[in-house]
TORKOL-4160 file (C-alpha; in steps of 0.2 Angstrom, whole numbers, padded with zeros to 4 digits, m for minus):
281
<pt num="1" X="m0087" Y="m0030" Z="m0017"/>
<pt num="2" X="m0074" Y="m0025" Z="m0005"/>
<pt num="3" X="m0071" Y="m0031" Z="0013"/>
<pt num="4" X="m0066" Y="m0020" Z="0030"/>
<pt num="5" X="m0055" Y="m0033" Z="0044"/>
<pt num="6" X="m0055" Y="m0024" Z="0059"/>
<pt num="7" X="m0040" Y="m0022" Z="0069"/>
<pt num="8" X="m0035" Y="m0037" Z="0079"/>
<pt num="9" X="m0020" Y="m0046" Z="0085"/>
<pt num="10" X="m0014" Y="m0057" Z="0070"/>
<pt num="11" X="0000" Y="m0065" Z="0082"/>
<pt num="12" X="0013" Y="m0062" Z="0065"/>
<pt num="13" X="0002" Y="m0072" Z="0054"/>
<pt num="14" X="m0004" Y="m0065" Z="0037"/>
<pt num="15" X="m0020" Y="m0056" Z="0036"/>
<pt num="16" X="m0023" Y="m0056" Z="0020"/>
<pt num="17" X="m0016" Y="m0074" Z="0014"/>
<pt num="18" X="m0012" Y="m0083" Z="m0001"/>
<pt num="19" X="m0025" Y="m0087" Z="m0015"/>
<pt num="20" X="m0036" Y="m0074" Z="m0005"/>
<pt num="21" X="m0057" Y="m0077" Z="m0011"/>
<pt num="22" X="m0059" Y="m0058" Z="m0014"/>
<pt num="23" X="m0041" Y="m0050" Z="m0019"/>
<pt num="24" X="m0030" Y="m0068" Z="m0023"/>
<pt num="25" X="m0019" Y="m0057" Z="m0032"/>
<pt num="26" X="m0012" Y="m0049" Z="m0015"/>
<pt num="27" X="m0004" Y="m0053" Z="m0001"/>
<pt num="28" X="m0002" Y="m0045" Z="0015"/>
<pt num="29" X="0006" Y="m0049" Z="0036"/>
<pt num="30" X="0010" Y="m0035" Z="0049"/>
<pt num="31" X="0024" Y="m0042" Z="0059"/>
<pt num="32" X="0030" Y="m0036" Z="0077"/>
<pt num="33" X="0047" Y="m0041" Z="0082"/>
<pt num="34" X="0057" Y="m0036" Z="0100"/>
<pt num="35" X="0076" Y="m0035" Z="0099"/>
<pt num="36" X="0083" Y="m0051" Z="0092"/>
<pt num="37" X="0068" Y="m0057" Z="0087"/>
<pt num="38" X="0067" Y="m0067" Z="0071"/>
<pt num="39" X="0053" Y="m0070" Z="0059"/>
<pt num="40" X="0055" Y="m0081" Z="0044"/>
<pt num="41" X="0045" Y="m0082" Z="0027"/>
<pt num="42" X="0044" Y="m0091" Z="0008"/>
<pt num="43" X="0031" Y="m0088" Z="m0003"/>
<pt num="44" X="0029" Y="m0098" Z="m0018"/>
<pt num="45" X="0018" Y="m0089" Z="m0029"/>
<pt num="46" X="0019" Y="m0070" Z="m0021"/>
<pt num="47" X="0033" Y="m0056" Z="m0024"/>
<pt num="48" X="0034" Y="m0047" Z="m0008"/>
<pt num="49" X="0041" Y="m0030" Z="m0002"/>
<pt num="50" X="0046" Y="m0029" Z="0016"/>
<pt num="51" X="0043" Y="m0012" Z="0023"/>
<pt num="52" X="0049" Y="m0006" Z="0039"/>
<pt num="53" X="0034" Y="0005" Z="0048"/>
<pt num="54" X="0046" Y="0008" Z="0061"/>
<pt num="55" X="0063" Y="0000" Z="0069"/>
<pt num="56" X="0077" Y="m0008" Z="0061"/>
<pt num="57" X="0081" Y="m0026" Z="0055"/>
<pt num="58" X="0094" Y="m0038" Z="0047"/>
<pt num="59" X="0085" Y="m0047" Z="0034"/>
<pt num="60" X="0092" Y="m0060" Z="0021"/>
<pt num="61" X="0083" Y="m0067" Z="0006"/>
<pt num="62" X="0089" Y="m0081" Z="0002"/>
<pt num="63" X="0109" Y="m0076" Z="0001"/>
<pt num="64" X="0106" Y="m0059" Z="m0001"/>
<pt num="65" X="0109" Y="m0047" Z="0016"/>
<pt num="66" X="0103" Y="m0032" Z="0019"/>
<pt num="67" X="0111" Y="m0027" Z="0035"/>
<pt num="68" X="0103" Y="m0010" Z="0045"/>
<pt num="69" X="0087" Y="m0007" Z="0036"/>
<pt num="70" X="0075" Y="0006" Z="0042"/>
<pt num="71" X="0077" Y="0021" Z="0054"/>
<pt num="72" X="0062" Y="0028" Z="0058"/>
<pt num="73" X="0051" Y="0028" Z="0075"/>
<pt num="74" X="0035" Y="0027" Z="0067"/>
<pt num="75" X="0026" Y="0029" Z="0050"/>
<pt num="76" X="0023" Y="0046" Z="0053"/>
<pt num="77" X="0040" Y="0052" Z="0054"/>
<pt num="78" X="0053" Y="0049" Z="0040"/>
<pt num="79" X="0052" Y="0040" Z="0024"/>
<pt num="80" X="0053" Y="0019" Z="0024"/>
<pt num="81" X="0067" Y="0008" Z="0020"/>
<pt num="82" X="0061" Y="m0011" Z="0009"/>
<pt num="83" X="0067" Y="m0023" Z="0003"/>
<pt num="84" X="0062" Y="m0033" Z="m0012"/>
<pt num="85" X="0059" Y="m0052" Z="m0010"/>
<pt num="86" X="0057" Y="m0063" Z="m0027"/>
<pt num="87" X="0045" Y="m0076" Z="m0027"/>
<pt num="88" X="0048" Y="m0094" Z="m0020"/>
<pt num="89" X="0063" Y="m0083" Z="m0009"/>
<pt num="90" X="0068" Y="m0089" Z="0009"/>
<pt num="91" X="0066" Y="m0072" Z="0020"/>
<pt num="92" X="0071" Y="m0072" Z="0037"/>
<pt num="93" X="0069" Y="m0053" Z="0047"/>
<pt num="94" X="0081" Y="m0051" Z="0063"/>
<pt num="95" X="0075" Y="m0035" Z="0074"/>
<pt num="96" X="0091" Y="m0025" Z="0080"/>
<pt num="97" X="0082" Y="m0011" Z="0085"/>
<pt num="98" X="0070" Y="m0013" Z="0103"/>
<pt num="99" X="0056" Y="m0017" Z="0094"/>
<pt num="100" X="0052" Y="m0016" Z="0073"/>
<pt num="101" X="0032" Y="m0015" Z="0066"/>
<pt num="102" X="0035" Y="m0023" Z="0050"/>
<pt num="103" X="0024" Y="m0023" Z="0035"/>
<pt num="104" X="0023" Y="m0037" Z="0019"/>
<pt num="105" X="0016" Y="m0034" Z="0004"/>
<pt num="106" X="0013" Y="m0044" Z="m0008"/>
<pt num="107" X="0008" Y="m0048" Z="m0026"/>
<pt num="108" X="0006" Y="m0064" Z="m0037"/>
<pt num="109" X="0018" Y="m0066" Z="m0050"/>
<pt num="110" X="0028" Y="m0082" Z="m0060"/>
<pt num="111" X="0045" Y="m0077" Z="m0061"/>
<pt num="112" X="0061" Y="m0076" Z="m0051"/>
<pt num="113" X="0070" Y="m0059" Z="m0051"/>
<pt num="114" X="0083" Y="m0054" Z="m0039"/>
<pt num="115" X="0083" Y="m0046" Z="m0021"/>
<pt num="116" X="0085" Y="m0029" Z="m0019"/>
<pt num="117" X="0085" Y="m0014" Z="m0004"/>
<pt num="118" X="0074" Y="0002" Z="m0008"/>
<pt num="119" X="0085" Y="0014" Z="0006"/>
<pt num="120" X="0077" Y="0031" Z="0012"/>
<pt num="121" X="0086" Y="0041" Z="m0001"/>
<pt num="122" X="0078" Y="0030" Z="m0017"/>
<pt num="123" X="0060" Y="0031" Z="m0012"/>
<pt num="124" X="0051" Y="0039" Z="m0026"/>
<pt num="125" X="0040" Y="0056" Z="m0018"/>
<pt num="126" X="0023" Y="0065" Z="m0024"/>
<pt num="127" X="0012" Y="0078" Z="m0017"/>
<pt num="128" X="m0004" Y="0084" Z="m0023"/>
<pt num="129" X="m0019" Y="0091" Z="m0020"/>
<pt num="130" X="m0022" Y="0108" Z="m0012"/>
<pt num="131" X="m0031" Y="0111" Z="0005"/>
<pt num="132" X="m0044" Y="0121" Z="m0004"/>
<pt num="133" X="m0050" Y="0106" Z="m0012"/>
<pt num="134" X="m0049" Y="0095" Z="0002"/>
<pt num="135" X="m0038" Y="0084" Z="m0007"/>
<pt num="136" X="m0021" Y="0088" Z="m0002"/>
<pt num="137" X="m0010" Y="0073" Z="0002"/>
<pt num="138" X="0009" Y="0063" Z="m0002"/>
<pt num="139" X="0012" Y="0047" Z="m0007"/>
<pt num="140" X="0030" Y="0037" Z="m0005"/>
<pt num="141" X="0032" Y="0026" Z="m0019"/>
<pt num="142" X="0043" Y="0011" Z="m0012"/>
<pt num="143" X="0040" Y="m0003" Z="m0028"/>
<pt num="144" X="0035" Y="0009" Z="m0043"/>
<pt num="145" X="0042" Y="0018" Z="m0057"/>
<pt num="146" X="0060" Y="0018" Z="m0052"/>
<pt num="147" X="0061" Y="0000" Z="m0050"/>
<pt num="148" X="0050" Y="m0005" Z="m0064"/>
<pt num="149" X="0062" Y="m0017" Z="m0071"/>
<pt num="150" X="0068" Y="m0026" Z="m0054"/>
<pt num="151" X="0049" Y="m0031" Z="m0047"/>
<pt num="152" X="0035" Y="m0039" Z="m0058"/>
<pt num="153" X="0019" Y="m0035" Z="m0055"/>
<pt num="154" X="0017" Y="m0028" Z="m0038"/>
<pt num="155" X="0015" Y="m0009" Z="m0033"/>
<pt num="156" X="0017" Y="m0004" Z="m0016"/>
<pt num="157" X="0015" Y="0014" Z="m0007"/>
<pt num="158" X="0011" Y="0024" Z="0008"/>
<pt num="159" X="0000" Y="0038" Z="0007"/>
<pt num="160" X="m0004" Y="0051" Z="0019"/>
<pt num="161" X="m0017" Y="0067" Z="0020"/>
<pt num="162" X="m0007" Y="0082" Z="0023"/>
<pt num="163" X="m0013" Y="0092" Z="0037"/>
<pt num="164" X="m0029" Y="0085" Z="0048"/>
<pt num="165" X="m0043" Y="0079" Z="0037"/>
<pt num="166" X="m0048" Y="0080" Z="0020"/>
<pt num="167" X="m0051" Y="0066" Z="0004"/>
<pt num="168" X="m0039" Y="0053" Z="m0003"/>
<pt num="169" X="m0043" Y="0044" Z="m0018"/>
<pt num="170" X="m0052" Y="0058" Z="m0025"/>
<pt num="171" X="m0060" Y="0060" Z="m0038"/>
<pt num="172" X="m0068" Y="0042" Z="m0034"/>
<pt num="173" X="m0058" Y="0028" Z="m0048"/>
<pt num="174" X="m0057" Y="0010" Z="m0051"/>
<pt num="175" X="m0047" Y="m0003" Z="m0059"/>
<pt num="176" X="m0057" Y="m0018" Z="m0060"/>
<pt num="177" X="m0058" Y="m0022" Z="m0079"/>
<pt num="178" X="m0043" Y="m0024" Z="m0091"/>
<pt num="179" X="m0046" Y="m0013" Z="m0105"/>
<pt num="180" X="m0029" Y="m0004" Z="m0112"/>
<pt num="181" X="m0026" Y="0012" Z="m0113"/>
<pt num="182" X="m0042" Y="0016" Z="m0104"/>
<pt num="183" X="m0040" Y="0002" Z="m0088"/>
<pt num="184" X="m0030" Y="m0009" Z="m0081"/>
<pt num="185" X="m0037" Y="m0023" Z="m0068"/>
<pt num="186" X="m0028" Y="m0023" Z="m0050"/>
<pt num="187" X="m0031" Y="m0028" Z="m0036"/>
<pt num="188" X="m0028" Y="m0019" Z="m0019"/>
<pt num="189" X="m0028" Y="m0020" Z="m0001"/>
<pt num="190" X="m0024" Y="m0005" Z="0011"/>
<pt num="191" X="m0019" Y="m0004" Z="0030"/>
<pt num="192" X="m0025" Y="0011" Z="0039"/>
<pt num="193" X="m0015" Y="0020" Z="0054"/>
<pt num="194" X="m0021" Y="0038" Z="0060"/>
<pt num="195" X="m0009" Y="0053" Z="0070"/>
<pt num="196" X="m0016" Y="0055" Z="0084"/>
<pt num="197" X="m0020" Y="0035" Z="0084"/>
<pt num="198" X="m0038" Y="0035" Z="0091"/>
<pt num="199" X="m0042" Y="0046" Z="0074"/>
<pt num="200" X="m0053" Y="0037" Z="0060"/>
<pt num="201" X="m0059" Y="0040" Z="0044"/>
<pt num="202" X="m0072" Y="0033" Z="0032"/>
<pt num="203" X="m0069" Y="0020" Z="0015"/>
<pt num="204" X="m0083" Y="0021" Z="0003"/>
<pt num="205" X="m0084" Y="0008" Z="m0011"/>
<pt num="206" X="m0095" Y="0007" Z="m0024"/>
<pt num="207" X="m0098" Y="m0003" Z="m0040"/>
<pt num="208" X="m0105" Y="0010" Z="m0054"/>
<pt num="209" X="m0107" Y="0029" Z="m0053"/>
<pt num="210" X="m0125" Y="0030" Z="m0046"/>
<pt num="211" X="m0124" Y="0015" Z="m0033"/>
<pt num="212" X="m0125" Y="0017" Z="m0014"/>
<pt num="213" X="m0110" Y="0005" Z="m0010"/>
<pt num="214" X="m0104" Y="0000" Z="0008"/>
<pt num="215" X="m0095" Y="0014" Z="0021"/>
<pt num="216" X="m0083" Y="0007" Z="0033"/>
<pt num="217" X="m0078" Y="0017" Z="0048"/>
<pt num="218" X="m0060" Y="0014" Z="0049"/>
<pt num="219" X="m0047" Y="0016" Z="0064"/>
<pt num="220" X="m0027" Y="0012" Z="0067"/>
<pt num="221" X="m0024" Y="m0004" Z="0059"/>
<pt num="222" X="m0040" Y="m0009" Z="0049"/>
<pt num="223" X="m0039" Y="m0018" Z="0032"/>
<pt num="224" X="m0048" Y="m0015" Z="0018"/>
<pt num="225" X="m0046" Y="m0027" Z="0003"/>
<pt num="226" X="m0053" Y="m0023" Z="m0013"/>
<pt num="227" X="m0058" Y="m0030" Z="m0029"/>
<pt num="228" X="m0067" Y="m0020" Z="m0040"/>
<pt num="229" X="m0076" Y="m0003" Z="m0039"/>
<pt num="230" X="m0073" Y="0015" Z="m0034"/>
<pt num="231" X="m0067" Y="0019" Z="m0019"/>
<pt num="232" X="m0063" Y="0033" Z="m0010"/>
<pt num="233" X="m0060" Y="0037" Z="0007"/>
<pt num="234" X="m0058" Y="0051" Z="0019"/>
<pt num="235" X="m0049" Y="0057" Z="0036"/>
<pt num="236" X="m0060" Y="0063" Z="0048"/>
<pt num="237" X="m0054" Y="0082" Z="0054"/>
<pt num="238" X="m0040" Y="0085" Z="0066"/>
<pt num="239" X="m0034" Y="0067" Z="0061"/>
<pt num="240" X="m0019" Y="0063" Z="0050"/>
<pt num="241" X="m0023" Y="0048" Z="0040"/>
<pt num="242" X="m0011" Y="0035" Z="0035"/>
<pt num="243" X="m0013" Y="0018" Z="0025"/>
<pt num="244" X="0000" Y="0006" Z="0017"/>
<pt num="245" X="m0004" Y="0001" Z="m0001"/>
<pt num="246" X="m0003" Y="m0015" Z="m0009"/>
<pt num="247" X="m0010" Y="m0014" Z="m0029"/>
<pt num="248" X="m0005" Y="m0029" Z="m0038"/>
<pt num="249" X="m0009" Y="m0032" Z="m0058"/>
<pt num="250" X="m0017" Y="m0048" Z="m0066"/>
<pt num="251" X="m0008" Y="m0047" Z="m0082"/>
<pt num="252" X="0001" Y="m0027" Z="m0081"/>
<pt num="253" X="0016" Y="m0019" Z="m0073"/>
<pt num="254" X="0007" Y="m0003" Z="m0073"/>
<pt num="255" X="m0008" Y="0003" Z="m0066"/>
<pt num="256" X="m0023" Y="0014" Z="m0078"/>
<pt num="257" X="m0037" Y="0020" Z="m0066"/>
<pt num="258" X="m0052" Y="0024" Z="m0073"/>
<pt num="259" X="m0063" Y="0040" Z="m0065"/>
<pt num="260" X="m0082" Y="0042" Z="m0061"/>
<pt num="261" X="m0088" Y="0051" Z="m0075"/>
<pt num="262" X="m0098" Y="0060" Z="m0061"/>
<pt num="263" X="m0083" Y="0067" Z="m0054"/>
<pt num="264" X="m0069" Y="0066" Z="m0069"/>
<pt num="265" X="m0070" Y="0084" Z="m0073"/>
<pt num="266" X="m0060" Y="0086" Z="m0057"/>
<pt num="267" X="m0046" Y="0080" Z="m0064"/>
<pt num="268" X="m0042" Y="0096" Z="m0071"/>
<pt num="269" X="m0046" Y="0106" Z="m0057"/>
<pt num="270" X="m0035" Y="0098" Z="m0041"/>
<pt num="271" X="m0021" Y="0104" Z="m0043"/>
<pt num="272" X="m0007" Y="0088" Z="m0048"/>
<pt num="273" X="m0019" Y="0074" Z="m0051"/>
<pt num="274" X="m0011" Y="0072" Z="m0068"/>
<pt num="275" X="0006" Y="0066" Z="m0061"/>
<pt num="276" X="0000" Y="0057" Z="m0048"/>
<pt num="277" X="m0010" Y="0045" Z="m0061"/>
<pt num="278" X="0007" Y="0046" Z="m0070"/>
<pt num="279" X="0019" Y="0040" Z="m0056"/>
<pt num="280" X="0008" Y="0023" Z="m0054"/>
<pt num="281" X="0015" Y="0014" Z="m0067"/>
């Protein structure tokens, strides 16, 4: 149930690759470019989204260019520019900028859509949570609601704590078992990155509401890939956390989470948990 891959040095090969043993439905590479720099992709069976974490880049699927697309320095300052690759689409990435952290996500899916570029201005924002609850963060939607027609199966975000420490993923949920309107199955793989970087934090997983699942300790650049079960996590104080979310559906464009009964009730006392649930669809 659930792995951690601690950071290393993937040399721009995927981490999490195709047909996966634990989480097949996702996809996911973290690519590092220097100025004119290229890096070139196709994936037969995976949608991907193609998120700049910092820098800027040319990229081109298949005839479709995207010229100028990112701005920011790092994760942690400004919002993120994407771009949508369809599957069985010829990517290729050109850094202009001195050097570019790019992430890929992505999804299985069986049908060709057309490319697309999420800019700054179109990603979709939340914040919830209140720092008396411990729970208070933001997420950027980059594939969800706004482009639900234009992207198949795939969901990707970045969601930060606000302030130093404190819960995310809280109350504890899953989504592991397609049952409508109650759950939808997903899979999900996360990359964590902390402000300052030598921060860490914890991921808990577990399979039912009075088991004693795994704990991972994780820093800047672990990976968790998860398949089934609850699983929240946490940001250790004075530590800003970060991670880079890939959720992708087995048969639904829109994710149902289901809560620990233990801890549902919470629901209704954090403050904007309601249209948090709401926004993942």
């Amino acid at each position: 149930m659930g792995k951690h891959i601690e950071p290393f040095d993937n040399k721009n090969k995927a981490i999490i690759g195709e047909d996966n043993e634990m989480v097949p439905l996702c996809y996911f590479n973290n690519v590092h470019l220097k100025k004119g720099e290229t890096f070139e992709y196709s994936l037969q069976n995976y949608e991907t989204a193609i998120v700049m974490a910092c820098g800027t880049c040319y990229i081109k699927v298949d005839d479709h260019e995207f010229d100028d697309v990112g701005k920011r320095t790092s994760v942690f300052d400004g919002d993120p520019a994407s771009v949508y690759a369809p599957v069985g689409s010829l990517v290729r990435i050109k850094c202009l900028s001195d050097k570019a952290d790019i992430l890929i996500g992505g999804g299985r899916f069986d049908k060709k859509l057309e490319p697309f570029c999420v800019r700054e201005s179109d990603v979709d924002h939340i914040q919830y949570g209140s720092d008396e609850t411990k729970t208070h963060r933001k997420i950027k939607h980059i594939l969800g609601q706004k482009n639900l027609k234009g992207r198949g199966r795939l969901l990707v975000s970045e969601l930060f704590t606000v302030g130093a420490g404190g819960w995310s993923g809280f109350p504890p949920h899953k989504h592991d078992v397609e049952n409508p309107p109650s759950e939808t199955r997903f899979q999900e793989v996360y990359q964590f990155r902390f402000n300052p970087g030598h921060g860490f934090g914890a991921q808990f997983l577990y399979e039912k509401p009075d088991d004693y699942g795994p704990v991972y300790h994780v820093r800047t650049g672990s990976v968790i890939a998860i398949d089934k079960g609850y699983h929240p996590s946490v940001a250790a104080p004075g530590y800003e956390m970060y991670y880079f979310t890939i959720i992708c559906g087995e048969v639904n464009q829109s994710l149902k989470m289901f809560f620990d009964p233990n801890h549902e009730y919470q629901v209704h006392t954090i403050p904007g948990i309601k249209d948090m649930v709401g926004k993942f669809k």
